[in-house]
ROSE-4610 file (N, C-alpha, C; in Angstrom, 1 decimal, always signed):
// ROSE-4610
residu = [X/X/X/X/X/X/X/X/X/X/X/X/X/X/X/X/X/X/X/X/X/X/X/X/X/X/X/X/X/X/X/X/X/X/X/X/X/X/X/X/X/X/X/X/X/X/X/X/X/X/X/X/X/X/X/X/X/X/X/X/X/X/X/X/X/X/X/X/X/X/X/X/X/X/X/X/X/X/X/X/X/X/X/X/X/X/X/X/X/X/X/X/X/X/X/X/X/X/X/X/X/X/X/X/X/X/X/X/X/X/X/X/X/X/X/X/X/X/X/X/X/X/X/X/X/X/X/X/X/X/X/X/X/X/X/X/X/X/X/X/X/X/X/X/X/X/X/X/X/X/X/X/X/X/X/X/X/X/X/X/X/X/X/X/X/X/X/X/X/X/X/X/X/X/X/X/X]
num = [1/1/1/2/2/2/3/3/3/4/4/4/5/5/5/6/6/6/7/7/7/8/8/8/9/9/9/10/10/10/11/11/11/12/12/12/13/13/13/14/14/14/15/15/15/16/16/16/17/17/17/18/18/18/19/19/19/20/20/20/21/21/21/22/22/22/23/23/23/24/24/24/25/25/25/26/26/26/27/27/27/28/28/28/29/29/29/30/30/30/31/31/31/32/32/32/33/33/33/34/34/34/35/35/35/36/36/36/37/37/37/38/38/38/39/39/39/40/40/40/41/41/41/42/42/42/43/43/43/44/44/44/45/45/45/46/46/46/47/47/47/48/48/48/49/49/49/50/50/50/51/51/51/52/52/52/53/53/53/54/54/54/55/55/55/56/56/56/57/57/57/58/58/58/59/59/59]
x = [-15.4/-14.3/-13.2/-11.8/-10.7/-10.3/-9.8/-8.6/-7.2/-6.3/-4.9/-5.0/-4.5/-4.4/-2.4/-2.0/-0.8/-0.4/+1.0/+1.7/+2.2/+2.7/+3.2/+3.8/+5.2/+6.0/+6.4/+6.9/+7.5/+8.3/+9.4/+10.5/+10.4/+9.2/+9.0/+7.9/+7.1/+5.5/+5.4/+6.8/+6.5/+7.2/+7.8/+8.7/+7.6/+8.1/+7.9/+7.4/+6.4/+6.4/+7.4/+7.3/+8.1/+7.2/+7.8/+6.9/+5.6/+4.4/+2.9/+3.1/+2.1/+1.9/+0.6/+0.3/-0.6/+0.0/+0.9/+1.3/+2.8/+3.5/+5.0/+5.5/+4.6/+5.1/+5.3/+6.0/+6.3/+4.9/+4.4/+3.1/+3.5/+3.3/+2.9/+1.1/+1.4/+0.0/+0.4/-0.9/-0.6/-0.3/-0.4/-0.3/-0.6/+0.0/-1.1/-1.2/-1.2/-1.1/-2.2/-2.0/-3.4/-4.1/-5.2/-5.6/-5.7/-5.2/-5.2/-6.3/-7.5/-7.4/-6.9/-6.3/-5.4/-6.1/-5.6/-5.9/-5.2/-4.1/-3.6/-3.8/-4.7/-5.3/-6.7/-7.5/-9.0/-9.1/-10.1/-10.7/-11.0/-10.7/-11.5/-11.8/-11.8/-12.3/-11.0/-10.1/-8.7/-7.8/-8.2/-7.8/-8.5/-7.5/-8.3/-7.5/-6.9/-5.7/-5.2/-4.3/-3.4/-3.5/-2.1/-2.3/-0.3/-1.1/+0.1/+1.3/+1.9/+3.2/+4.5/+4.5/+6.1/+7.2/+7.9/+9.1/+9.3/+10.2/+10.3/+9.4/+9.8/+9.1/+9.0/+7.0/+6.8/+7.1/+7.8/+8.1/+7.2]
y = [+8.0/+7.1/+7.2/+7.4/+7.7/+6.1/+6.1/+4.2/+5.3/+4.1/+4.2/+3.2/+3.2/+2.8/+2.8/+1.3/+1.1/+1.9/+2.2/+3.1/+1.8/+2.2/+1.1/+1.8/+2.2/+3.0/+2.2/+3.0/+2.4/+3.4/+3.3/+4.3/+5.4/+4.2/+5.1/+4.8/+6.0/+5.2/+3.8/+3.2/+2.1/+1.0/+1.2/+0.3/-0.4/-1.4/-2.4/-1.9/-2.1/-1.3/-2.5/-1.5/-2.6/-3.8/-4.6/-5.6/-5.3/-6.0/-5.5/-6.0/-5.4/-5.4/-7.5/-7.6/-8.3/-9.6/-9.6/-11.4/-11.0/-10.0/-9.5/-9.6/-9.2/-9.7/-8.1/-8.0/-6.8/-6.7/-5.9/-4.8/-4.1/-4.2/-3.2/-2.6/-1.4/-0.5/+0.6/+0.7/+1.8/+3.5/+4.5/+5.6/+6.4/+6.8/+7.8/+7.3/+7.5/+7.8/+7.4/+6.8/+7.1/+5.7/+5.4/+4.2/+3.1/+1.9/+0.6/-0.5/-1.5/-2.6/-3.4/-4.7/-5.4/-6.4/-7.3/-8.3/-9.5/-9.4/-10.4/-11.4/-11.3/-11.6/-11.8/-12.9/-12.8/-11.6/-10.8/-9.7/-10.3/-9.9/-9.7/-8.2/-8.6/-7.4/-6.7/-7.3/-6.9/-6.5/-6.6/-6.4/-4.9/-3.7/-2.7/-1.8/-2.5/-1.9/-1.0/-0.2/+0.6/+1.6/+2.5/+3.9/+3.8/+3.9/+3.8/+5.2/+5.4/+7.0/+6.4/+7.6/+7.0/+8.1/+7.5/+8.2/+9.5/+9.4/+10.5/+11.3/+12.6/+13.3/+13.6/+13.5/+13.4/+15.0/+15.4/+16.3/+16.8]
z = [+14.0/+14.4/+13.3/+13.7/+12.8/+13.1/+11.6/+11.7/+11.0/+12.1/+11.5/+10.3/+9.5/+8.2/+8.1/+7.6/+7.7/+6.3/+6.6/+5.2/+4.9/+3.3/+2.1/+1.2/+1.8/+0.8/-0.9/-1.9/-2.9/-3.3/-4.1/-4.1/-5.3/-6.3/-7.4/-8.0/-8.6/-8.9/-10.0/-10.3/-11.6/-10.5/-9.2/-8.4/-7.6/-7.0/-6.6/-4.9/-4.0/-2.8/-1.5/-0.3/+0.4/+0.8/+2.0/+2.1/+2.2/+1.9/+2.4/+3.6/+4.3/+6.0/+6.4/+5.8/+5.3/+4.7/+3.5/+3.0/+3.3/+3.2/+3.2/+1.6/+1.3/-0.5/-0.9/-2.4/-2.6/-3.4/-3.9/-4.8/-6.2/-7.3/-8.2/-8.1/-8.1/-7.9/-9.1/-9.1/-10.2/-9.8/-10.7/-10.5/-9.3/-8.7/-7.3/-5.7/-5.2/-3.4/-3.3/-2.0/-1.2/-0.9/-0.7/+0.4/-0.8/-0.7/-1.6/-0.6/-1.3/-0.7/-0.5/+0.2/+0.1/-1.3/-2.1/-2.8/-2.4/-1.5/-1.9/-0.3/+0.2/+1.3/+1.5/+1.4/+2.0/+2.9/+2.4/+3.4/+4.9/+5.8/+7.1/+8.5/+9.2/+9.9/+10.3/+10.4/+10.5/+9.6/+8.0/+6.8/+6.3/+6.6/+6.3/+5.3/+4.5/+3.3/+4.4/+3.5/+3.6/+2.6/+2.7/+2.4/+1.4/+0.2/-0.6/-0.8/-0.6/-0.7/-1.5/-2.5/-3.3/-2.3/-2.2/-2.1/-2.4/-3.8/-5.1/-4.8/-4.7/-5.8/-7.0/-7.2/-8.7/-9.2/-10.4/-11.2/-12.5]
């Protein structure tokens, strides 16, 4: 079974991401791409994180 997993851009790996899908709040995450759990929301069956991507390219 594949899940779509919602994207959560940010413009730059130390920036702020767009709204979460989830509270609509902005995110600091750390270094690196790729799938986050939510925190800022009690888990449920419909809470399946997302998938973090900066913008930038890193150099």
């Amino acid at each position: 079974m594949t899940r779509d997993y919602p994207v959560l851009y940010r413009k730059t790996e130390t920036s702020r991401t767009e709204p979460c899908p989830y509270c609509r709040k902005r995110h600091q995450h750390g270094v690196g791409d790729g799938h986050r759990v939510s925190h800022c929301v009690k888990l449920s069956k419909n809470d399946i994180g997302y998938i973090l991507k900066t913008r930038e390219e890193v150099k």
